[in-house]
C-alpha positions, 0 to 999 in steps of 0.5 A, spaced: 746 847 375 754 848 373 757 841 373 763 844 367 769 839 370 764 836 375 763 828 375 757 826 374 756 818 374 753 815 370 750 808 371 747 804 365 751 803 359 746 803 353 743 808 349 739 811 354 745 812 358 748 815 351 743 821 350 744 823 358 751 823 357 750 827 350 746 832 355 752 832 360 757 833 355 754 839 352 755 842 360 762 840 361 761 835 365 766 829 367 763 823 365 764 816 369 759 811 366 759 804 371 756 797 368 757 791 366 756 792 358 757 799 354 755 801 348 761 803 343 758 809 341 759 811 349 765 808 350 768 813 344 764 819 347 770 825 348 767 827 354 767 819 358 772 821 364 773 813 366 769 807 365 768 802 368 766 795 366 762 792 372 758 792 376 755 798 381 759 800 388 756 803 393 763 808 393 762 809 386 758 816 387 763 818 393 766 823 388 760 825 384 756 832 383 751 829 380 747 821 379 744 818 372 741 811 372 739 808 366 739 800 368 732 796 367 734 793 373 729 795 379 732 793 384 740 796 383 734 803 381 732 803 387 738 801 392 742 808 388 737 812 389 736 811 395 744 812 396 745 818 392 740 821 396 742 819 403 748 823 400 744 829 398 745 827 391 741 830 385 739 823 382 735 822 375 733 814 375 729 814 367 722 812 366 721 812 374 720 820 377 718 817 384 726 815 384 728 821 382 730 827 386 730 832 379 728 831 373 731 833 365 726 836 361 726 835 353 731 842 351 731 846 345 739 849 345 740 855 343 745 857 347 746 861 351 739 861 350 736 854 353 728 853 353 726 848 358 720 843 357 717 839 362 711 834 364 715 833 371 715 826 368 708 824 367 709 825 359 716 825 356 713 823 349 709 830 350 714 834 351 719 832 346 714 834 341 712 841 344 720 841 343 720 839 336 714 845 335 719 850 338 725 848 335 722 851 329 719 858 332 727 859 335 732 859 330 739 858 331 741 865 331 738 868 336 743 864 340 749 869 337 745 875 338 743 872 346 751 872 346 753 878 342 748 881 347 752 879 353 758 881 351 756 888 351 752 888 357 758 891 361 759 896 356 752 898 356 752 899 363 758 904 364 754 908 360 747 907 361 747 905 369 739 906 370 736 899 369 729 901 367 733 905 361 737 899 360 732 895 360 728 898 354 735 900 350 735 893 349 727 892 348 729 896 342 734 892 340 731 884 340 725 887 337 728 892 332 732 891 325 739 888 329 736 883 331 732 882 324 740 882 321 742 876 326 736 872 324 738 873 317 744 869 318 748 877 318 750 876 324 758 880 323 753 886 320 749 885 326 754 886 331 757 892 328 750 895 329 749 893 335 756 895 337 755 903 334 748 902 338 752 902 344 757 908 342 753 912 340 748 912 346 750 918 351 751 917 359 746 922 358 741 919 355 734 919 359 729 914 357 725 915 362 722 921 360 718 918 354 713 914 356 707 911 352 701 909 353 697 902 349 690 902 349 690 894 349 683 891 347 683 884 351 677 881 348 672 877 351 675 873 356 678 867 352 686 868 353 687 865 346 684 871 343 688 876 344 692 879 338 700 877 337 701 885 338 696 886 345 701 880 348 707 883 346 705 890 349 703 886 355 710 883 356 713 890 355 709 894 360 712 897 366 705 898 368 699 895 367 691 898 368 685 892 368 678 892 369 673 887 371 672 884 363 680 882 363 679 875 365 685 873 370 688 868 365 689 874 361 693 879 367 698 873 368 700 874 362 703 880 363 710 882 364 711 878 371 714 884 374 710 890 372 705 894 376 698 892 375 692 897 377 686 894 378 680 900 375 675 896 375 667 899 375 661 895 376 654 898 376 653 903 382 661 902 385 666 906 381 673 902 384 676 908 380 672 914 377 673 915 369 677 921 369 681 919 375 683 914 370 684 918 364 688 922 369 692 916 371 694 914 364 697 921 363 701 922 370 704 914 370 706 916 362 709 923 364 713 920 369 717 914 363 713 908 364 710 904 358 703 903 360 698 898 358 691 899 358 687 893 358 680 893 356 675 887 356 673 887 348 674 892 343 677 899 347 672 903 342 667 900 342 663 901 349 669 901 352 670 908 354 677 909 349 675 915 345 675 918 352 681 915 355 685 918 349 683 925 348 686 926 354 693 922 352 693 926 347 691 933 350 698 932 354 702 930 348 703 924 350 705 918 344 699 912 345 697 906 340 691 903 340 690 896 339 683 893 337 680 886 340 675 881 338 669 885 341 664 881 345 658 881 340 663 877 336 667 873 341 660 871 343 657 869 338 662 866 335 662 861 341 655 860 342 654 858 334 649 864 333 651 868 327 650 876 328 648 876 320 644 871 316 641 871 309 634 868 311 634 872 318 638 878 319 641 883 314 643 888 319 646 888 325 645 893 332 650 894 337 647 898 343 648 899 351 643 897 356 646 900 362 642 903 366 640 911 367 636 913 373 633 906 374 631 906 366 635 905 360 635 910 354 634 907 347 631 908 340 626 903 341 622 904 335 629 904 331 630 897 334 624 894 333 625 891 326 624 884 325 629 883 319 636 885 324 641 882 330 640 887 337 647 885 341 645 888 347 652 889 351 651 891 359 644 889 359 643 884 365 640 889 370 635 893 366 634 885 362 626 886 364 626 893 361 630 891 354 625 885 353 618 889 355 620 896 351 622 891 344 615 888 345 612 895 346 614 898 340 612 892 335 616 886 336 613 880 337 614 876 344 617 870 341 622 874 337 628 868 339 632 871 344 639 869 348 643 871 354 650 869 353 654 869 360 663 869 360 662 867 353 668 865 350 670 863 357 670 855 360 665 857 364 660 860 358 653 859 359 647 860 354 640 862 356 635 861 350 629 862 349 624 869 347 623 876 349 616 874 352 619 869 356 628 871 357 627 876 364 623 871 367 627 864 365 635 869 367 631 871 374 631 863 376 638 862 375 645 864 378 648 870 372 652 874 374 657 879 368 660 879 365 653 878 359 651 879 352 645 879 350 642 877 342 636 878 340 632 876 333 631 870 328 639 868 328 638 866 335 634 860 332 640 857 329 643 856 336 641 849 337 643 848 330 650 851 330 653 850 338 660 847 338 662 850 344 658 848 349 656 841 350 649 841 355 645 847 351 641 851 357 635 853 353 627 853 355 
């Protein structure tokens, strides 16, 4: 709201009437404070227009912009709410957002960089701590280079007037060495840097024509576990790609205004087939875009990354691949069952349980060792064919056994039990995938070393 030599009257004259002042002065405002006792501090405030020392008249708002009340007294409260609103005026009445037509969050100002914090008014003390966080994670500088960026913006546009070309110009700046230099405290360097940036680049200059592709791993569904370079490759993206294994939560964190494709596959229903996929990425990238592929888990492994990239760099086209925390890992870790333990598994298996032609296809025997995990990723449907197979081929019906579902997740749910009993007990109960099966002596420790999860789902 622009209130640069608007008058803004302030009711109330004590030191809450002092800070909503300060924050008004800081917009230009023209402050008028009314009440019967002020405080010298606000008296000598440089940006005080008129005081006026008495009490509250209803003509005393007749030329305001905008209204602050910071009384103890409720009744006055309520009657300059009410008037300012009849009057369609913006009113903050302190401590008391039923009276309130908006609200002041607590603010870090870096400006012309401003980030806002606010509990719509329920928790003031909150969100003045988050704010004392921020304040340390957004130095100062970046206020200079939001400002020296501005004053360039036109300049960049005669030469450069594609938005998307603009766009990553500037992405290459806030995230480069000349944003480094401001934030060293360099910023005289850092503007002749920026400014050459800008001379040297060519009406000509076509960014579009060098797309990319990210290979981002997502993890197992926790948004918290994404890596610090998968969030900032999704904020980045022109499009995004996801499947059924990214969690909503994870998607909205995504750049707002990016393109998102859904490719998702479940067993026998192929929303996108995988070489369309892998065509996908080669034709959105071909055409200038920064694409971001988003996988549930790790992208090599079982996620079909090996594959999707073969053909980006058939086409030459330029990729990365960002690893995530696997659902053997993110599972485990959040069920309390360790993949490896000295008194129970020295070695640890990764296989798939997809389904082939009804069946699925392992080496049983190889897998049938008592002293190793078995992490069986994908293994809901074929769950009975996994537990009567082990037992077959030399493992014993009690070896311990879980089911994990959306681990990592609030919705997270842990089936315990033993491979003689496991099919039986999931088949009595609502599961759905994603799911991640663990298997053999570490599976004991569950009950044990469970944190996460506050109501143990065993046999």
């Amino acid at each position: 709201m622009n209130l640069k030599s608007r008058e803004c009257v302030i009711v109330g004259g004590g030191q809450v009437a002092l800070r909503k002042a300060r924050l008004l002065a800081s917009a230009h405002a023209k402050l008028v404070v009314i009440a019967p006792e002020i405080c010298e501090e606000l008296k000598n405030l440089e940006q005080v227009h008129a005081i006026y020392q008495r009490e509250f008249r209803d003509d005393d708002i007749d030329n305001a912009t905008l209204v602050v009340v910071t009384t103890n007294d409720t009744q006055l409260n309520r009657h300059v709410s009410k008037l300012a609103q009849q009057k369609n005026l913006p009113v903050n009445v302190v401590d008391n957002p039923a009276l309130c037509s908006f609200i002041t969050p607590s603010i870090v100002d870096r400006s012309p960089i401003v980030v806002a914090i606010s509990s719509g008014g329920t928790a003031p003390v909150l969100a003045r701590s988050l704010r004392a966080r921020l304040e340390s994670l957004v130095p100062p500088e970046y206020g200079q280079l939001a400002a020296s960026m501005g004053k360039l913006r036109d300049q960049l546009k005669s030469k450069m007037p594609a938005e998307k070309d603009r766009r990553i110009f500037w992405e290459k700046i806030v995230n480069g060495p000349i944003a480094k230099k401001f934030l060293s405290g360099n910023s005289d360097n850092a503007i002749q840097q920026l400014q050459r940036a800008i001379n040297s680049t060519e009406k000509s200059t076509n960014y579009t024509n060098h797309g990319s592709v990210a290979l981002v791993g997502a993890g197992p569904g926790n948004p918290d576990l994404l890596t610090f370079r998968a969030l900032r490759l999704m904020q980045s993206a022109d499009i995004v790609l996801y499947d059924r294994l990214v969690s909503p939560e994870i998607v909205d964190l995504c750049r707002r205004d990016a393109e998102r494709i859904y490719v998702g596959k479940q067993r026998n229903n192929h929303a996108v087939p995988q070489p369309k996929i892998n065509q996908l990425l080669v034709e959105l990238a071909q055409k200038g875009n920064a694409v971001v592929r988003l996988k549930g888990g790790d992208p090599f492994i079982f996620g079909r990354g090996g594959e999707e990239i073969e053909d980006l760099a058939e086409a030459r086209i330029s990729f990365e691949v960002v690893p995530g925390i696997t659902a053997a890992s993110g599972c485990s870790s959040y069920s309390g069952i360790p993949l490896t333990h000295r008194n129970y598994a020295q070695a640890c298996v990764f296989v798939t349980g997809h389904l082939k032609g009804g069946t699925v296809n392992l080496n049983w025997q190889q897998l049938a060792n008592a002293n190793q995990t078995i992490v069986v990723y994908m293994g809901l449907e074929g769950l009975p064919i996994i537990c009567r197979e082990l037992i077959n081929h030399g493992l014993e019906s009690s070896t311990p056994a879980a089911l994990i579902e959306q681990g990592t997740t609030p919705r997270q749910q842990v089936i315990t039990s033993n491979l003689g009993n496991l099919s039986e007990l999931v088949a009595e109960r609502s599961v759905t995938a994603p799911t991640l099966m663990i298997i053999g002596g570490v599976v004991n420790l569950y009950e044990k070393l469970n944190w996460f999860s506050v109501t143990p789902n065993t046999d």
